[in-house]
N, C-alpha and C positions, 0 to 999 in steps of 0.2 A: 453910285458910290462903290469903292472896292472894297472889297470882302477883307477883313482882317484877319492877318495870319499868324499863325500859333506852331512853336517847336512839336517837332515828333514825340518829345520825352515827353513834355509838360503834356499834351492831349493822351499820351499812353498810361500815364501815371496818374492820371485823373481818371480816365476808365477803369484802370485799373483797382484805383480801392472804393468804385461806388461798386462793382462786382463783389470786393470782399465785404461789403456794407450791406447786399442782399444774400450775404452766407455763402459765398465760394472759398474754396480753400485756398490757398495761396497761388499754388500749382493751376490749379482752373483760374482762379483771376487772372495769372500771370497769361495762360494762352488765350482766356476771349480777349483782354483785351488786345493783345496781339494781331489775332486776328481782325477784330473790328477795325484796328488803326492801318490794317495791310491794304485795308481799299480806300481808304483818304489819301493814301500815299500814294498807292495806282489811281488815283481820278476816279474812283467808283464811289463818288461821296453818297449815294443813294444806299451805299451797304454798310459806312462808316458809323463814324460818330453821329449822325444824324440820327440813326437807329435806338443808341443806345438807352433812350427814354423809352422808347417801345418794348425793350427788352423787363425792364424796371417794372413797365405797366402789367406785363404779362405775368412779371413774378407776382406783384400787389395783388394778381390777380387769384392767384393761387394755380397757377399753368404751366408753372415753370419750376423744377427741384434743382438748387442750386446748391447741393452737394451730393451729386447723382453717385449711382449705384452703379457703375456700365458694366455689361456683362457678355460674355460670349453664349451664345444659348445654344447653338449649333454649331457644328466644324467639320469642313477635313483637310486634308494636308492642304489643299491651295484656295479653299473658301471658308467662308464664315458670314455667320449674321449675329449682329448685337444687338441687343437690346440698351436703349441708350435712358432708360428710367424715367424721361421725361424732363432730363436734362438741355441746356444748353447743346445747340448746335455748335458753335463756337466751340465748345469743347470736345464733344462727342465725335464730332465729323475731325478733327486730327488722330485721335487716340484710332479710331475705325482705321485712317489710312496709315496708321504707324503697322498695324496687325496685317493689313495690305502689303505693305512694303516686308515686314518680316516673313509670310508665306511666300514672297516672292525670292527673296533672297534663298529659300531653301528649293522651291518649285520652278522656279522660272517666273509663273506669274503668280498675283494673287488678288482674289476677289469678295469684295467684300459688304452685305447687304446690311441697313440701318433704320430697325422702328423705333420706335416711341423717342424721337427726337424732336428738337425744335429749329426754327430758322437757322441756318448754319453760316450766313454772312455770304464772302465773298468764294465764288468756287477756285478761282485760281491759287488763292493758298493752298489750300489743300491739296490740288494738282500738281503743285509746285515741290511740297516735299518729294515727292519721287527721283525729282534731277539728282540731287545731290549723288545719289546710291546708282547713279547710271540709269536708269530706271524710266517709262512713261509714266506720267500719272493721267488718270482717268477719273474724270469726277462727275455726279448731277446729281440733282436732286429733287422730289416734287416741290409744288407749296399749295396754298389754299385757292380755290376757284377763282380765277378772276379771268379770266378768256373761255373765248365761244368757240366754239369746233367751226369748221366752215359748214354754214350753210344753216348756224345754232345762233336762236338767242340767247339761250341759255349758255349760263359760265358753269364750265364743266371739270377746265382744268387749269392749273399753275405755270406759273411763267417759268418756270420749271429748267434752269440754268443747265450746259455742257460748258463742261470745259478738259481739255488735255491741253497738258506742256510734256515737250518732248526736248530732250537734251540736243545740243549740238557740241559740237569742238571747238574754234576760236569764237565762231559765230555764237551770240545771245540765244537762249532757248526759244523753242517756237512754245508759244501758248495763247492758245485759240479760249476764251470764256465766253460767253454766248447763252442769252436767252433765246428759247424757242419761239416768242412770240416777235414782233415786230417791234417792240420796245419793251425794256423792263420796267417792273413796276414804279420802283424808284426814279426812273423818267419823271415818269406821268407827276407823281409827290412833288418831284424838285417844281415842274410845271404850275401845279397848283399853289405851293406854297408863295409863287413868284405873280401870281393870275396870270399865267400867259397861255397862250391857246395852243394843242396839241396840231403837230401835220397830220393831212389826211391820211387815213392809212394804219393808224393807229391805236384807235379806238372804236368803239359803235354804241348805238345808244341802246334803249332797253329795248326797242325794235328791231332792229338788227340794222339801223339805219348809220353808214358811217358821218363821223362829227370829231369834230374841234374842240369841245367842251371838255376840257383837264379836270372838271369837277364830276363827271358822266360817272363813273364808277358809285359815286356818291347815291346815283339816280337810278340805279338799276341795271348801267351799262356794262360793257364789257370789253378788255383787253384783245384786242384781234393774232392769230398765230402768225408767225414769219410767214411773210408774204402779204398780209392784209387783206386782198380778195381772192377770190379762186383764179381771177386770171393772174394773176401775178404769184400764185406757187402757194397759196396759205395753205393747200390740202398737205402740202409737204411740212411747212409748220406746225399741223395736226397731227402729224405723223409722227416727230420729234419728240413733240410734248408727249403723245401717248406712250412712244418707247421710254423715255426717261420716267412714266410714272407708274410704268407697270415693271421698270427693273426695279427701281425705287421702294419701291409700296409694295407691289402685288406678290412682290418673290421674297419681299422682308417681315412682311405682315403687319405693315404700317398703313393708315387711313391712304386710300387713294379717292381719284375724281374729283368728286363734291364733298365727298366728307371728309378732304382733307382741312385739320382747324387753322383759323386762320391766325396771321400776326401779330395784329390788331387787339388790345384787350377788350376794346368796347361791344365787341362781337363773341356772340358764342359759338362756341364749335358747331356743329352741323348735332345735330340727333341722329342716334343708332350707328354708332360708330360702328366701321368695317375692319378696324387694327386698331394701331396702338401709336400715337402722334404722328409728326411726318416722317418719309421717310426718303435714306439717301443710298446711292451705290457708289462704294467708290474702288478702283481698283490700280496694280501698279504691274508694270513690265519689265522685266529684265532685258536690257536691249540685247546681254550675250548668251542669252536663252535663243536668239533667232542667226547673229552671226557676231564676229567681232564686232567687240564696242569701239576702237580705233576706226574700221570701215564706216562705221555706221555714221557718227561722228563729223568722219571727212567727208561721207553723200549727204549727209545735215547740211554741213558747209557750202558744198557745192549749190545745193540747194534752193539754200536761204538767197545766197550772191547772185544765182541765176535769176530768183524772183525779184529779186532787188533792183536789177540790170535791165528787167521789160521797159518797155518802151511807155512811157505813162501820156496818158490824156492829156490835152492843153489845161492848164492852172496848175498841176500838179508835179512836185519834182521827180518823186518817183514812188514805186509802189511800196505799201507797206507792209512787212507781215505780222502777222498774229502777234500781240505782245510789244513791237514798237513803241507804238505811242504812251501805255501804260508805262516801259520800259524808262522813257523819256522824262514822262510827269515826277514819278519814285526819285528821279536823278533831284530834278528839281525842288522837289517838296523839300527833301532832305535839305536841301543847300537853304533856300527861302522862307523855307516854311508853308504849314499847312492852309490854305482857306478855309474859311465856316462862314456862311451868311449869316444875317443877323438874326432870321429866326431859330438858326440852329442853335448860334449861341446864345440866344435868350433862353431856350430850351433844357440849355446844358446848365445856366445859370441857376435853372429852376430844379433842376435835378441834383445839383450841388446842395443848394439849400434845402431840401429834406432833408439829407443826410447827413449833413453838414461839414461837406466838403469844398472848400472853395473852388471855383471856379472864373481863373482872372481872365478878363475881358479881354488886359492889352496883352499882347505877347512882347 
């Protein structure tokens, strides 16, 4: 059966005032929901609107302050770390890289570390504010244990996202978003919600034994890092993950490792906490802090068309870079409209009616 599809406004604007219904102020409802609906539009439905009842849980929960306090706690002229009150991610992680983008505009770059936050959605929005201003953006962030280090049964670290977008000149921007592990979490959910079985490679069970089972996580298992086994590179996926949670957390003084808390409301945080919520790095570049933005631009250009121009594998028309495809999906959603299965929208139906927000089926 195909997925029923729903306008960009109507799902934004439906986000939008169950946020102000859990006490956001206009200003924050306005950018989570934003954000939440920037990765249904990129085909990152695992970060979208599917989330948004997870978000609600966490406030019910009392884990979430939905009219945060964000504050700068530290600075100097070209870093900073905020303290994000325990606030939405969705919110915290743009306002962090707006403070990015303005030490950069006066330094060349700027850098910027983030505790006591929460799930921050999708990274390439945030990465994405930088193009505008000429700029890189630089994004990651931890999350809560759910992969094994290689050679670990134990889940030790987050699937723990990069992502950079880098301006170009006529050519669409390059923007690389990437989880460290060998799939994100959100994978695995869409999987489970659908009972379908996970590829090898992906998962392992509470043994360290790898498995197909999209319910393993349930059981004690764990998320494997890029690569999946040691022979195929996952010690390099360990490496990732660890860089992004020790810029993240250890240099922000946010929960890192195991005691980062999780998404999930039904789960409690880890005991003996090591910081202060999760936490994110994000940073921006001035492309004319290193040479002209016109040169840089045009070897973007060149770049892009030279990857473009490789010779591609039999099935394949040709290569794609970083951000294509999402580039593609955005074009389309806009025009068509958005998908939601039917348990999302059951979900959304169900979060509507607490608050008493409708929620229409048809689009």
């Amino acid at each position: 059966m195909k997925a029923p599809l729903f306008q960009y406004r109507q799902l934004k604007d439906f986000a939008h005032k169950i946020f102000l219904k859990i006490g956001c102020s206009e200003p924050h409802a306005n950018t989570a929901s934003h954000v939440l609906l920037s990765a249904d539009l990129r085909g990152v439905d695992s970060h979208g609107l599917a989330r948004l009842s997870g978000y609600v849980r966490i406030w019910e929960a009392k884990r979430v302050e939905p009219d945060p306090q964000i504050e700068i706690v530290h600075e100097t002229q070209s870093t900073a770390v905020i303290d994000g009150d325990g606030g939405l991610g969705l919110v915290i992680a743009p306002y962090a890289m707006e403070v990015a983008i303005a030490k950069a505009q006066k330094c060349g770059t700027g850098w910027v570390a983030v505790k006591n936050s929460n799930h921050f959605g999708i990274a390439a929005t945030h990465a994405m504010m930088a193009l505008p201003h000429d700029m890189i953006g630089i994004v990651m962030t931890n999350a809560s244990a759910l992969v094994a280090p290689t050679f670990s049964t134990e889940r030790m670290l987050g699937t723990n996202p990069i992502c950079v977008a880098i301006p170009a000149g006529i050519e669409p921007a390059f923007v690389a978003d990437f989880a460290t592990t060998t799939v994100a979490n959100g994978k695995i959910e869409i999987l489970e919600r659908n009972n379908e079985l996970a590829p090898l490679g992906w998962i392992q069970d509470k043994n360290g034994t790898p498995t197909q089972d999209s319910q393993v996580l349930k059981k004690g298992g764990a998320l494997l890092p890029l690569g999946g086994d040691r022979e195929h590179g996952s010690h390099k996926g360990f490496c990732l993950a660890a860089w992004v949670d020790i810029f993240s957390a250890v240099l922000s003084g946010a929960n890192y490792g195991p005691w980062v808390p999780p998404f999930v409301s039904f789960l409690a945080p880890p005991p003996n906490p090591v910081g202060k919520g999760i936490g994110h790095f994000l940073g921006a570049m001035r492309v004319d802090a290193f040479r002209p933005t016109s040169e840089f631009k045009s070897d973007m250009d060149n770049w892009i068309r030279r990857f473009r121009q490789a010779t591609p594998v039999s099935g394949h028309k040709q290569v794609i870079i970083p951000g294509d495809p999402e580039r593609q999906i955005e074009k389309e959603r806009l025009e068509l409209g958005i998908p939601l299965s039917s348990k999302v929208v059951e979900d959304l139906g169900n979060v509507g009616k607490k608050f008493g927000v409708a929620f229409q089926t048809l689009s």
